[in-house]
N, CA, C and O of each residue as an XYZ file, in Angstrom:
472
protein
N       0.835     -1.186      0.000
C       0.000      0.000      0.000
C       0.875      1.243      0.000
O       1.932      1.257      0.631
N       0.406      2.381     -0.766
C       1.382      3.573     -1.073
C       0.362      4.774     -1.006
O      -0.412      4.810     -1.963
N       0.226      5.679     -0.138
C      -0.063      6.494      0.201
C       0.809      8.086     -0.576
O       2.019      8.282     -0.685
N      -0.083      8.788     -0.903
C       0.398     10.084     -1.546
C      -0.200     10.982     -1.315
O      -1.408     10.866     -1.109
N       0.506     12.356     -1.259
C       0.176     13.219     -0.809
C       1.041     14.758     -1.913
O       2.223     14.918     -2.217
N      -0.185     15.609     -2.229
C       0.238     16.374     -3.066
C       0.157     17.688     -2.592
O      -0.233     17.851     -1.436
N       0.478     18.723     -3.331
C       0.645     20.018     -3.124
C       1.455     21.003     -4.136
O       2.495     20.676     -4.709
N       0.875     22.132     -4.247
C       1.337     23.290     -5.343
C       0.482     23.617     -6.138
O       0.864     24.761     -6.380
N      -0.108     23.520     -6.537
C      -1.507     23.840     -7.420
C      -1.837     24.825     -7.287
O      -1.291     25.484     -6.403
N      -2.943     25.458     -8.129
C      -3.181     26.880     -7.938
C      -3.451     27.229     -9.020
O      -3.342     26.528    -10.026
N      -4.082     29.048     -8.952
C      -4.282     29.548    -10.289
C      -2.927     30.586    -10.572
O      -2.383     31.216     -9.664
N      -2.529     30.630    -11.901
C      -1.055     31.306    -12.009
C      -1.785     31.934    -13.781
O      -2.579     31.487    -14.608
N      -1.204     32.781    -13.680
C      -1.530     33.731    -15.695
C      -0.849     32.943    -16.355
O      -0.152     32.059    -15.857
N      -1.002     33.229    -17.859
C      -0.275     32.632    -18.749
C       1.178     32.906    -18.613
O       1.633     33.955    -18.157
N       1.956     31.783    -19.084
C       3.683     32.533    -18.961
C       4.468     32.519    -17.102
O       5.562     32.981    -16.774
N       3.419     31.818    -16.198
C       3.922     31.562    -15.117
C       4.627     30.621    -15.066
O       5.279     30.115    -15.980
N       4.504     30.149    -13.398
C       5.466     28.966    -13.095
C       4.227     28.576    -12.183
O       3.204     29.212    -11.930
N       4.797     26.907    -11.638
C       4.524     26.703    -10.460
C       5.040     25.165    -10.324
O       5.330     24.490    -11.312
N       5.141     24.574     -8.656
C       5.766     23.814     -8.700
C       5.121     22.934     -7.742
O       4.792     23.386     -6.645
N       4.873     21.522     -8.098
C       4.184     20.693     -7.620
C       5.017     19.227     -6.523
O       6.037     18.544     -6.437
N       4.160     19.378     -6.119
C       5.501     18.109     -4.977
C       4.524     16.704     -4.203
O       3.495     16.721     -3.527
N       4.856     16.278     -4.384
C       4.051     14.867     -3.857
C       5.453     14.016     -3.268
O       6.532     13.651     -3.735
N       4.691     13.937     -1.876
C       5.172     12.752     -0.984
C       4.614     11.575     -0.571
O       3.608     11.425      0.122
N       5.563     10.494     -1.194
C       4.820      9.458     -0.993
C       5.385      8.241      0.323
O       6.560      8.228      0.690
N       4.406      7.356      0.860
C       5.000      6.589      2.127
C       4.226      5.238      1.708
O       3.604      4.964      0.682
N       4.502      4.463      2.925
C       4.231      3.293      3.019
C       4.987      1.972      2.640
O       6.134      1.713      3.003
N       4.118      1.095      1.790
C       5.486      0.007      1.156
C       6.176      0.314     -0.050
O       6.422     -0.509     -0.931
N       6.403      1.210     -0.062
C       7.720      1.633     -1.586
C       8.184      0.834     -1.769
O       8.567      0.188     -0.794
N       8.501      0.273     -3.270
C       9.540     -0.854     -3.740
C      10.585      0.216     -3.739
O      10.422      1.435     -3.791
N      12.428     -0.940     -3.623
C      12.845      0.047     -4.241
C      13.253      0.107     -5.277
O      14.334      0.695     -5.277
N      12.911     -0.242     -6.324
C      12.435      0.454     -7.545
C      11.152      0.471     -7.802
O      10.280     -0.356     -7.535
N      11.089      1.835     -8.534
C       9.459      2.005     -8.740
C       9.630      3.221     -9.772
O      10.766      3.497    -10.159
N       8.482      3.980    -10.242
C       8.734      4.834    -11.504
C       7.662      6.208    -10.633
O       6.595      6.031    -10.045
N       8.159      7.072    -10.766
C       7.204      8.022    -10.081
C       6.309      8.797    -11.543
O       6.413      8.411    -12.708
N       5.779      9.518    -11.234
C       5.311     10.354    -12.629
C       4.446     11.289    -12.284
O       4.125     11.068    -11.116
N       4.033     11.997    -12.597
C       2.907     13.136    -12.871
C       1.611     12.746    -13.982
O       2.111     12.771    -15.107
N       0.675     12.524    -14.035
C      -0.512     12.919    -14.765
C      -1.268     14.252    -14.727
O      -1.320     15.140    -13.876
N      -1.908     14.077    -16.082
C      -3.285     15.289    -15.791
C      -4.500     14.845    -16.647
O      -4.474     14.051    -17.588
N      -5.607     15.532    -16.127
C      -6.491     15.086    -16.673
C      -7.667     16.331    -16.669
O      -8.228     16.566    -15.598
N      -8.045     17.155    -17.935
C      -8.987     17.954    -18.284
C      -9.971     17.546    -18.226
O     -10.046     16.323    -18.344
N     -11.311     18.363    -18.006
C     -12.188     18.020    -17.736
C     -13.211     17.531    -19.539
O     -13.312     18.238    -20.542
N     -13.746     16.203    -19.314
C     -14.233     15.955    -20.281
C     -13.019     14.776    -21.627
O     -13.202     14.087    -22.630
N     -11.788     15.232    -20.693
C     -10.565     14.431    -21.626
C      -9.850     13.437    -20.940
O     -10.211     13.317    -19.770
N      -8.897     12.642    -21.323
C      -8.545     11.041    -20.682
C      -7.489     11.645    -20.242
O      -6.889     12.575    -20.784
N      -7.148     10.887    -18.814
C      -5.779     11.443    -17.801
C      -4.553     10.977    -18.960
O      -4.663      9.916    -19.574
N      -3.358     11.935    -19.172
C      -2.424     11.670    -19.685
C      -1.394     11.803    -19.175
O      -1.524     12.485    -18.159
N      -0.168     11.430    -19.389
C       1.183     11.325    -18.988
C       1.918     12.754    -18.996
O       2.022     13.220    -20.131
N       2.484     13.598    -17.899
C       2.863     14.595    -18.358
C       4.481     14.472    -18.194
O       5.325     15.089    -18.843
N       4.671     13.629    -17.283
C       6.430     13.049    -17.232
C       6.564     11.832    -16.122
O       5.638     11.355    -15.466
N       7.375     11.611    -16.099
C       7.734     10.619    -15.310
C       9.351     10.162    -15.022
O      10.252     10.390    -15.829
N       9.510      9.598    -13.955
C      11.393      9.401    -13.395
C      11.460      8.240    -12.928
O      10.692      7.782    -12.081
N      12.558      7.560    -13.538
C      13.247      5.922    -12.674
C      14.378      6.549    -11.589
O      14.308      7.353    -10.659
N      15.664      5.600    -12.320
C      16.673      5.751    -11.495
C      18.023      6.745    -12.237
O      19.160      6.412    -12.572
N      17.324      8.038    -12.300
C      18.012      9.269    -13.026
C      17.479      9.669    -15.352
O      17.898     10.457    -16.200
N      16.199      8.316    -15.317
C      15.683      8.386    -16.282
C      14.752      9.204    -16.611
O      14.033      9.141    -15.614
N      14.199     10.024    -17.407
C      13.563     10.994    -17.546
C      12.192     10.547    -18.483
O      12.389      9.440    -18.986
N      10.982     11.069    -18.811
C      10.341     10.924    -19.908
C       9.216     12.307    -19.857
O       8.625     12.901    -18.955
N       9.275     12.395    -20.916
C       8.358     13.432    -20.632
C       6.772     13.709    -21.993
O       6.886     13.234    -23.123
N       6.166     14.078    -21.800
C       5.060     14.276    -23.129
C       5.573     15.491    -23.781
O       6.017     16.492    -23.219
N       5.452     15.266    -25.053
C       5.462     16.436    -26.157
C       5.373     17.668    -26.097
O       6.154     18.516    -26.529
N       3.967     17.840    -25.307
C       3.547     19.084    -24.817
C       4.287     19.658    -23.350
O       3.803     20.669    -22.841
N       5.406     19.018    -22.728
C       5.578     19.311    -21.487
C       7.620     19.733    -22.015
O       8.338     20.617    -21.549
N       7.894     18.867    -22.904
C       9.652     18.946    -23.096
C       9.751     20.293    -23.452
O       9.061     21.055    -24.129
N      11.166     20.419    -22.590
C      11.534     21.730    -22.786
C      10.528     23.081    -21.794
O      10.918     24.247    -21.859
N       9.661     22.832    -21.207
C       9.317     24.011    -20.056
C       8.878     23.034    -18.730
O       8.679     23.710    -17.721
N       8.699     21.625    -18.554
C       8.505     21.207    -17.072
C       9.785     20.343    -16.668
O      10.308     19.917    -17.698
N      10.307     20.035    -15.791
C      11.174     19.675    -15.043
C      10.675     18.682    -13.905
O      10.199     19.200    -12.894
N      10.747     17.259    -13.991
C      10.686     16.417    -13.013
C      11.900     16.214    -12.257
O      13.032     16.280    -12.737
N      11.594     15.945    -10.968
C      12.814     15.552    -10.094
C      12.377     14.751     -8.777
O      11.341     15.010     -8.164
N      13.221     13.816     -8.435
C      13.081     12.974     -6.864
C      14.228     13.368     -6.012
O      15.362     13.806     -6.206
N      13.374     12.988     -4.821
C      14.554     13.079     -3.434
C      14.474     11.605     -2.934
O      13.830     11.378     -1.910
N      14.916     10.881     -3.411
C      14.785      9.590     -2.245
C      14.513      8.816     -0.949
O      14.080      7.736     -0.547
N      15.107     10.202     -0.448
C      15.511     10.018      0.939
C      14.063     10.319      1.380
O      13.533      9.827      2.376
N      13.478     11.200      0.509
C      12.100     11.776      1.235
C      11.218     10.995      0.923
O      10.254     10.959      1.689
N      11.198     10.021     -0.379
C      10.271      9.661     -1.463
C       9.474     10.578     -1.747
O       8.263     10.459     -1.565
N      10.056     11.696     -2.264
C       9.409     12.675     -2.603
C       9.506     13.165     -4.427
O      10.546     13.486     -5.000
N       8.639     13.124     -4.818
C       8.641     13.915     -6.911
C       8.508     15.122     -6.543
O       8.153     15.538     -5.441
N       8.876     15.866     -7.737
C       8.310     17.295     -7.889
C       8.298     17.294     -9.650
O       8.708     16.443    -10.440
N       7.664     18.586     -9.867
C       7.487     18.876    -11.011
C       7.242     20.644    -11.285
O       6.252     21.326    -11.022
N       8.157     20.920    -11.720
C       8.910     22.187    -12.231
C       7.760     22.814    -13.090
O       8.320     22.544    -14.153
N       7.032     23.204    -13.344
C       6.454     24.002    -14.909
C       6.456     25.559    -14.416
O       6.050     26.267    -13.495
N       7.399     25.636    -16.004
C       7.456     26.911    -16.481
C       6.489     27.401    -17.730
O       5.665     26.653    -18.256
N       6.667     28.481    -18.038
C       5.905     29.029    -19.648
C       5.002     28.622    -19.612
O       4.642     28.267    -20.734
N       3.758     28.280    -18.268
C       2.162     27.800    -18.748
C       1.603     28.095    -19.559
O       1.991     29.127    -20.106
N       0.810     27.648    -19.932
C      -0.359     27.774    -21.032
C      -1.816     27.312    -20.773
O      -2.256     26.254    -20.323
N      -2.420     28.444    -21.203
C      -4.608     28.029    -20.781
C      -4.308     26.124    -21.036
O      -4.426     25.330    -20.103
N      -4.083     25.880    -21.865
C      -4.519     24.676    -22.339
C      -3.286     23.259    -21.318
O      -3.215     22.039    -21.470
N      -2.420     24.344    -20.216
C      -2.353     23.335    -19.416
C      -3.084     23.413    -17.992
O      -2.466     23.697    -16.967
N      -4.240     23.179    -18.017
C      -5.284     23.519    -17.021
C      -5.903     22.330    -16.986
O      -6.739     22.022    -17.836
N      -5.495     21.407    -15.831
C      -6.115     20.309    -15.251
C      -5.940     20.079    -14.250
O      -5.423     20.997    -13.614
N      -6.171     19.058    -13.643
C      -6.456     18.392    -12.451
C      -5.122     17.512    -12.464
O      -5.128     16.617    -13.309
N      -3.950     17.621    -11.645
C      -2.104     16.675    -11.774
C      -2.191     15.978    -10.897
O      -2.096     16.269     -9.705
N      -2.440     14.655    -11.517
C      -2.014     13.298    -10.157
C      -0.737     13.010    -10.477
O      -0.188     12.993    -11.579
N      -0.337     12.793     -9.437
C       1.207     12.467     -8.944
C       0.861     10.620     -8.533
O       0.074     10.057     -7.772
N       1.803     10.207     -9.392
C       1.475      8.668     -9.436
C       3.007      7.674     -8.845
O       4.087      8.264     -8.818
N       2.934      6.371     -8.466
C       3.582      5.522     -8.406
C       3.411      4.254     -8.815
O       2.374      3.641     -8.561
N       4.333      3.772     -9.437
C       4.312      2.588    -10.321
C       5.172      1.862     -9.956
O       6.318      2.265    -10.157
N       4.986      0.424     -9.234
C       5.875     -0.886     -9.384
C       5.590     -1.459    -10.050
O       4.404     -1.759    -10.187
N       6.419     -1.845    -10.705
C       6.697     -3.046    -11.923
C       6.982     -4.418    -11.298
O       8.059     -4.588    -10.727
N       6.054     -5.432    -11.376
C       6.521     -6.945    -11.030
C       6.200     -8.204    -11.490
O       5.062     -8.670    -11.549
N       7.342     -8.806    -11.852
C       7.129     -9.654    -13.029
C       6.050     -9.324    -14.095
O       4.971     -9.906    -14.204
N       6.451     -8.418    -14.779
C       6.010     -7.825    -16.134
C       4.649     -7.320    -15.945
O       3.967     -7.311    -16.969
N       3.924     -6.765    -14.535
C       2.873     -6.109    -14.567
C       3.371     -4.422    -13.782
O       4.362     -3.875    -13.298
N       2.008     -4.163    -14.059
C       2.458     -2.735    -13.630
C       1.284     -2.442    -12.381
O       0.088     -2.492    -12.668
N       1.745     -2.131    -10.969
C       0.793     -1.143     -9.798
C       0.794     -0.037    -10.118
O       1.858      0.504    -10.419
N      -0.254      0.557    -10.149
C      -0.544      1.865     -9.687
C      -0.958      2.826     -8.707
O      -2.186      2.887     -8.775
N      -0.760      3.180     -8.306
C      -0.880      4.377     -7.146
C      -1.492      5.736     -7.595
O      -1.461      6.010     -8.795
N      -1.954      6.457     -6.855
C      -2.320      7.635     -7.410
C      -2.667      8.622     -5.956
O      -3.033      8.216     -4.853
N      -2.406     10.044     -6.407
C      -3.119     10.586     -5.770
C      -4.249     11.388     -5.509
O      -5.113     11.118     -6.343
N      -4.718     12.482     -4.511
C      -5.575     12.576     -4.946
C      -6.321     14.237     -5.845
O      -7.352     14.910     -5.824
N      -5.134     14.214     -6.453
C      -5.161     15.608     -7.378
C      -5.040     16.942     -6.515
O      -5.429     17.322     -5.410
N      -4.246     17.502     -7.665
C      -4.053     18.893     -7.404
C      -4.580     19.724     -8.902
O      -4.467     19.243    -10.029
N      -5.038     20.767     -8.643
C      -5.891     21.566     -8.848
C      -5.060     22.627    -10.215
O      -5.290     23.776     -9.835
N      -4.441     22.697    -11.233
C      -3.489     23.850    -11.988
C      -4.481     24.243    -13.174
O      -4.852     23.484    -14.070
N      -4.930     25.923    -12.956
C      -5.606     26.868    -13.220
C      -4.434     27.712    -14.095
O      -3.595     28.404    -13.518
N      -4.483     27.573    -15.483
C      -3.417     29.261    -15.962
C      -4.864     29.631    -16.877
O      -5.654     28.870    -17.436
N      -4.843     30.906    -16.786
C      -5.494     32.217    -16.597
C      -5.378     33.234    -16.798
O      -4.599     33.652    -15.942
N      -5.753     34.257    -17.632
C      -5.847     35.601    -17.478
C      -6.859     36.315    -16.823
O      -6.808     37.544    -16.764
């Protein structure tokens, strides 16, 4: 069982920042894949990045202005976004994924709230 907990969200104008952080506890493997989702209202939750063990991935729409990163020690993600845009306005679950013998857990949390705005 993996418990998460998020924070940073908010409403910010176009061309802001803001920075999102999820801590997670409980039975952590240790390996596991952390990531970020989002999900608009009316549209399917998508991948906005995700981190292994110093591996990066990120969506199309996110390379080059968001920034994922872990602390270990904390089991803690974050996620960097710069240069927002209206059309990144959703609801960001901060996720965890163990992989075992070729299946995948999921974890999730329970959303944070990112409003860009004029």
């Amino acid at each position: 069982q993996v418990q998460l907990v998020e924070s940073g969200g908010g409403l910010v104008q176009p061309g802001g920042s803001l920075r999102l952080s999820c801590a997670a506890s409980g039975s952590i493997l240790s390996f596991n894949i952390m990531g970020w989702y989002r999900q608009a209202p009316g549209k399917e939750r998508e991948l906005v990045a995700a981190i292994t063990s110093g591996n990066t991935n990120y969506a199309d729409s996110a390379k080059g202005r968001f920034t994922i990163s872990r602390d270990n020690a904390k089991n803690t993600v974050y996620l960097e976004m710069n240069s927002l845009k209206p059309d990144d306005t959703a609801v960001y679950y901060c996720n965890v994924r163990h992989v075992l013998y070729g299946r995948n857990y999921d974890y999730w949390g329970q959303g944070t709230q990112v409003t860009v705005s004029s």
